[in-house]
N, C-alpha and C positions, 0 to 999 in steps of 0.2 A: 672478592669472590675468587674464590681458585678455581682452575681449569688442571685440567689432564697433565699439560705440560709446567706446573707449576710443582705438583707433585711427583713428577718424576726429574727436577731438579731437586727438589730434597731428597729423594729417594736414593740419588746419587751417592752421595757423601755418607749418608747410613746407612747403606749397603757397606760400601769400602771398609768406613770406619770402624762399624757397630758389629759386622760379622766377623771384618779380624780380631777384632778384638774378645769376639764372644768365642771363637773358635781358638782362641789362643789361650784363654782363660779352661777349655776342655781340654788342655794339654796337645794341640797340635801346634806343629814350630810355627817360628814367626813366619818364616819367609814363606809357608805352604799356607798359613791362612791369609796372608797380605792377597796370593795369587789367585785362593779361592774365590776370596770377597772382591778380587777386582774382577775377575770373571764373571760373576754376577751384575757387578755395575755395569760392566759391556752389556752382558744381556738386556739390564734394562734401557739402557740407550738404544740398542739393536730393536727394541721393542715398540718404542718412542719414531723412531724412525723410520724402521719399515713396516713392523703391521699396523701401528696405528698412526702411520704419517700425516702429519699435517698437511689439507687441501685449502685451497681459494673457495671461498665460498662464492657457486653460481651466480651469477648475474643474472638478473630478473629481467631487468628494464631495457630494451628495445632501445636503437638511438632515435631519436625524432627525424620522422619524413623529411624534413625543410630543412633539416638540416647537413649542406653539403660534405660529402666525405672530405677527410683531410690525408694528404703526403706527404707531411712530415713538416712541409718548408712554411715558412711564412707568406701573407695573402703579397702577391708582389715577387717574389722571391721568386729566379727562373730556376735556381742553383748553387753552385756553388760561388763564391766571389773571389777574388782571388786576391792575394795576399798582398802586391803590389802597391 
């Protein structure tokens, strides 16, 4: 199953590829449709990234009453230990 971001890594490369090459095939020089069609891949990247960014999907589930918060350390542990 594809997702968003799976099509917009292929999207990439035929962008780049498919539009220099199409646009070089209409008689514009190389080097100006290389820059066109990688302008375009930035765009889709830029597009991928900021308007349609990838988020964390919410957390539904509560932590359980009973069960104590934790600080990082291990059950026992005051601290740090030293290296000695």
């Amino acid at each position: 199953m594809t997702n968003y971001y799976d099509l917009v890594l292929g999207a990439i490369p035929l962008a780049l590829g498919g539009v220099a090459a199409l646009l070089t095939v209409l008689g514009i020089p190389l080097t100006t449709s290389v820059g066109l069609a990688g302008g375009l891949s930035v765009g889709v990247i830029g597009h991928a990234m900021f308007v349609n960014a990838p988020v964390d999907a919410p957390t539904t589930s509560a932590p359980a009453a009973d069960t104590p918060p934790t600080d990082g350390h291990a059950a026992g542990e005051a601290g740090f230990q030293s290296a000695d």
